[in-house]
C-alpha positions as CSV (number, residue, x, y, z in Angstrom):
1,X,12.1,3.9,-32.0
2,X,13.1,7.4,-31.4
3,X,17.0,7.9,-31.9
4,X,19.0,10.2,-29.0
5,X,22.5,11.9,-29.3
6,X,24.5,12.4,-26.8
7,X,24.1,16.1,-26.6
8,X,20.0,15.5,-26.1
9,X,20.2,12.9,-23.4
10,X,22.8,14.8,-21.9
11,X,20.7,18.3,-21.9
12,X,17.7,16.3,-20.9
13,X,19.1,15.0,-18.4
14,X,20.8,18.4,-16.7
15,X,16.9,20.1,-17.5
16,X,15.3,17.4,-15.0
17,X,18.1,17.2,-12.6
18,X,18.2,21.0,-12.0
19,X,14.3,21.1,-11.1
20,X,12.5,20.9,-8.1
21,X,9.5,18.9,-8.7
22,X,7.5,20.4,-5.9
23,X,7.8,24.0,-8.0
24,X,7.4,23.2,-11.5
25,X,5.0,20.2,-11.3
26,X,1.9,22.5,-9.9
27,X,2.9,25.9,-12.1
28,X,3.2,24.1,-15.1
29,X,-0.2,22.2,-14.4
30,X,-2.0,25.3,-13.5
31,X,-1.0,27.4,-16.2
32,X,-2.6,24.5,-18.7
33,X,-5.8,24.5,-16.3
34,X,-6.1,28.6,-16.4
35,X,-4.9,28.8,-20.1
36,X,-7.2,25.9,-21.7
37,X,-9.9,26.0,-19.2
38,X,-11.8,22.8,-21.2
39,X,-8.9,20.7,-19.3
40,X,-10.6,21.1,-16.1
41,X,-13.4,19.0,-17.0
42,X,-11.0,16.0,-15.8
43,X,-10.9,17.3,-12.1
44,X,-14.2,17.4,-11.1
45,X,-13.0,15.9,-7.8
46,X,-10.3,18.2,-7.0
47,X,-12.6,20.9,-4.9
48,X,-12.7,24.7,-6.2
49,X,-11.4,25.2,-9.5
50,X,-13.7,28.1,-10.8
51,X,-11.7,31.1,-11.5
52,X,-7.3,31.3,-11.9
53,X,-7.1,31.9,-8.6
54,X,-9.2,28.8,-6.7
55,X,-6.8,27.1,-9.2
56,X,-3.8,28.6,-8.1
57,X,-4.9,27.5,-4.4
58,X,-6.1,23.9,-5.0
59,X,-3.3,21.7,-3.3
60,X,-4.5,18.6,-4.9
61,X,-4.1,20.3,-8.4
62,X,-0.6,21.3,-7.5
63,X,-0.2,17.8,-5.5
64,X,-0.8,15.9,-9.1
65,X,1.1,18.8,-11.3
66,X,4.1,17.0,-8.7
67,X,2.6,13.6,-9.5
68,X,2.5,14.4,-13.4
69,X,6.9,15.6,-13.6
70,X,7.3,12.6,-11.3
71,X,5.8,10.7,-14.2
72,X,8.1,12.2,-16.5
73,X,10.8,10.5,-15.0
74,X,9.8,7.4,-16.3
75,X,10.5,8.7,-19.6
76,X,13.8,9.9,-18.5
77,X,15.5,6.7,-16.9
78,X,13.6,4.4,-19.9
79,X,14.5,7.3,-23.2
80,X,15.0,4.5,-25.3
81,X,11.2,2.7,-24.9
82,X,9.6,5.2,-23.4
83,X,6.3,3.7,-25.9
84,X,6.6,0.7,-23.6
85,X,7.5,2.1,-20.2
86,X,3.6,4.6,-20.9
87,X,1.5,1.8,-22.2
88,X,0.0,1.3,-19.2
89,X,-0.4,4.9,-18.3
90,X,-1.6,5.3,-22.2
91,X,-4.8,2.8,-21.6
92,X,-5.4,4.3,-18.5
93,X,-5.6,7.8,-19.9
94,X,-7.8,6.4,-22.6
95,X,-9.8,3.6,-21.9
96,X,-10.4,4.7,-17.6
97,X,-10.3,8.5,-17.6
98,X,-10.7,9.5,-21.6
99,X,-8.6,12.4,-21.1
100,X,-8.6,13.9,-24.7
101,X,-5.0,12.9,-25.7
102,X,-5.0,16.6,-27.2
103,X,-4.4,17.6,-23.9
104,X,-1.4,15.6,-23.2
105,X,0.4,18.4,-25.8
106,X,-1.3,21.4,-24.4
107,X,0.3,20.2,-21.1
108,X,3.2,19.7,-22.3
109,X,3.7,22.8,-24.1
110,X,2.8,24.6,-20.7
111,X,6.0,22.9,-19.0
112,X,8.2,24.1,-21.8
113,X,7.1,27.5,-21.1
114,X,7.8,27.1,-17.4
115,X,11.0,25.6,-17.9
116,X,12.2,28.6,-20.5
117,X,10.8,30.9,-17.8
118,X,13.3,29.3,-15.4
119,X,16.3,28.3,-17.4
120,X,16.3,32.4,-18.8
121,X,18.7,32.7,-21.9
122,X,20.0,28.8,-21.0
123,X,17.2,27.7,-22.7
124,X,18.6,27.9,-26.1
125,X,17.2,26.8,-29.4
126,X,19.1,24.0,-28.9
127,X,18.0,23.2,-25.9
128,X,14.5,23.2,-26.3
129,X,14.6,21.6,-29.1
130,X,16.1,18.1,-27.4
131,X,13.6,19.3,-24.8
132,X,10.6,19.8,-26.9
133,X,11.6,16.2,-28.9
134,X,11.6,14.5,-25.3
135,X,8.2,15.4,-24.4
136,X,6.9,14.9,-28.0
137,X,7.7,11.5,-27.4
138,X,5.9,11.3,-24.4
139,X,3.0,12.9,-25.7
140,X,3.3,10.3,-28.5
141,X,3.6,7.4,-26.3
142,X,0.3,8.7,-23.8
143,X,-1.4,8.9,-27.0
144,X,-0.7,5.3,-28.4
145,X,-3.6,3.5,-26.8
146,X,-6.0,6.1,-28.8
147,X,-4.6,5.5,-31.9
């Protein structure tokens, strides 16, 4: 069990209330799909995603980058079994779509980028580091089934 202060829930917390989902959902999923081009492989179905910008135009990409912060707030409202709150969403990953759970990360590493880009100088060390524990644990927790 991952242990929270105060001061993380609490900056945690302000990060996701001060986004809106229908913004940083899609950037943060398109930068992974235009940065690690490999991660595509799991949207075959998605229509045109051949060059940046076919991905930058692909509503159902940005439709599930929404669906994928949306997710996050599971993680959020449960931050103290957020292995139990993804175990579903773990198998599902592994044993239905095989998403490499590598990818989870790269993800993941894309939406601290976007929120830094956002936040400006409010995204202190500090704060990305509760912010960068959060989604660790997330990461973590998508990856259990695998292990």
């Amino acid at each position: 069990m991952v242990e929270w202060t105060e001061q993380e829930r609490s900056t945690i917390n302000k990060i996701f209330g001060s986004l809106n989902y229908d913004d940083i959902g899609p950037k943060a999923l398109r930068r992974c799909l235009i940065v690690y081009p490999w991660c595509l492989k799991y949207f075959g179905d998605f229509g045109a995603t051949h060059n940046a910008e076919a991905i930058q135009k692909n509503d159902k990409i940005a439709k599930h980058g929404i669906v994928v912060l949306h997710g996050l707030d599971l993680a959020l409202k449960n931050m103290d079994c957020i292995k139990a709150t993804y175990a579903k969403l773990s198998v599902l990953h592994s044993e239905k779509l095989h998403v490499d759970p590598d990818n989870f990360k790269l993800l993941s590493d894309c939406l601290a980028i976007e929120i830094a880009s956002l936040m400006k100088s409010d995204f202190t060390p500090d704060v990305q580091a509760s912010f960068q524990k959060f989604l660790a644990v997330v990461v973590s927790a998508l990856g259990k089934q695998y292990h």
